[in-house]
Backbone as numpy.savetxt, mean C-alpha at the origin, in Angstrom:
# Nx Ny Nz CAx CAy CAz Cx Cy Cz
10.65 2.23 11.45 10.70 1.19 10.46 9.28 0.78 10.10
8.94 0.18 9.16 7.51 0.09 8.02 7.42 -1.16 8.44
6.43 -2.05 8.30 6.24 -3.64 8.80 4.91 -3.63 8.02
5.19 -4.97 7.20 4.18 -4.99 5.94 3.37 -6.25 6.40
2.52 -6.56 6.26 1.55 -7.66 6.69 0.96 -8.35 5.06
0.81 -9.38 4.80 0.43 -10.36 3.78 -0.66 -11.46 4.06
-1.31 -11.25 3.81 -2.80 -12.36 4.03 -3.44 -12.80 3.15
-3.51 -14.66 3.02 -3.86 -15.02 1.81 -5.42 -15.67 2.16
-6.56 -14.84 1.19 -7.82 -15.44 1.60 -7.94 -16.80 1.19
-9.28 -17.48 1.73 -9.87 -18.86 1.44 -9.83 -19.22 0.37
-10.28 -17.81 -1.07 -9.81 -18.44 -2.39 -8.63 -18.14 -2.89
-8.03 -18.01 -2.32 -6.34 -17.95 -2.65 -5.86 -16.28 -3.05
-6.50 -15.37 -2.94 -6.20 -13.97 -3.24 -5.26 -13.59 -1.63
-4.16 -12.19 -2.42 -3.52 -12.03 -1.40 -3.75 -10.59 -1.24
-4.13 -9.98 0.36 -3.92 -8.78 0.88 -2.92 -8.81 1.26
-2.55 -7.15 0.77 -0.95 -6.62 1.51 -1.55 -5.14 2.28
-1.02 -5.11 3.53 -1.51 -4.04 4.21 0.03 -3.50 4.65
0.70 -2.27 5.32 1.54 -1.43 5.91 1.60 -0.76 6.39
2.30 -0.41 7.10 2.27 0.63 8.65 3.14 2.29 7.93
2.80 2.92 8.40 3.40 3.84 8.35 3.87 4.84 9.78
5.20 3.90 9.94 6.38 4.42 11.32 6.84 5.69 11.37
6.04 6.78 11.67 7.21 8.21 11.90 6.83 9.00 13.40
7.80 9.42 13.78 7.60 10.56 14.48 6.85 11.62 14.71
5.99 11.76 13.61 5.37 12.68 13.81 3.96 11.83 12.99
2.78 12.91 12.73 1.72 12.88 12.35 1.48 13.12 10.87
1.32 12.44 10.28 0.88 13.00 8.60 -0.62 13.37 8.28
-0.56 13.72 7.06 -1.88 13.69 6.54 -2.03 12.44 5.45
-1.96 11.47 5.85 -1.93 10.37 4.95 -2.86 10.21 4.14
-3.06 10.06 2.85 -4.22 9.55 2.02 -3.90 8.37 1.26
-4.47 7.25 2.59 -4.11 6.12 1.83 -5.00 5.58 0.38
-4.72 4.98 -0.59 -5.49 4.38 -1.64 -5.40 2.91 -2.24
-6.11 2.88 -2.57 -6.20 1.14 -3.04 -5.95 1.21 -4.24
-5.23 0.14 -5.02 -5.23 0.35 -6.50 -5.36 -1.08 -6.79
-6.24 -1.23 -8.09 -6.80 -2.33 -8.45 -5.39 -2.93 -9.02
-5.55 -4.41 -9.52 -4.18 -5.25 -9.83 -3.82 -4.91 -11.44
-3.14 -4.74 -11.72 -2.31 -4.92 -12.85 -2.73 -3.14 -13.13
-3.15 -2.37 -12.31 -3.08 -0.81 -11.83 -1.59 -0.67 -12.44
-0.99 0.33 -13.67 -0.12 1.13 -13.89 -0.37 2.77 -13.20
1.04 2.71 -12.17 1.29 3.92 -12.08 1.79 5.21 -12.68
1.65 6.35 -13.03 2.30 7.31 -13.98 2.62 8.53 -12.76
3.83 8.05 -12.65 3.96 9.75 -11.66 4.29 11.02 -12.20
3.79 12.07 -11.75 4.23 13.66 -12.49 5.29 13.75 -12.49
6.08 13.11 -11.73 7.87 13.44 -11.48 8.31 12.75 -12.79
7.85 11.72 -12.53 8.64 10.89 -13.84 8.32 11.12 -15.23
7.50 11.82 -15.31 6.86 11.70 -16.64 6.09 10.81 -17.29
């Protein structure tokens, strides 16, 4: 199971951080994306 963490700084901005729970080992490439960041996935078109 995933367990998400939320932290609100001194000037009021919020970090969101998450775990990633598996069994095994990935090759994770985590990334940051700036706010109001639109995603476009290849799947979706």
């Amino acid at each position: 199971m995933c367990t998400s963490l939320v932290l609100e700084t001194l000037d009021g901005k919020h970090l969101l951080s998450r775990t990633m729970d598996f069994a095994f080992i990935l090759e994770a490439n985590p990334t940051i994306s700036p706010r109001n960041y639109v995603w476009q996935s290849s799947t979706d078109g």
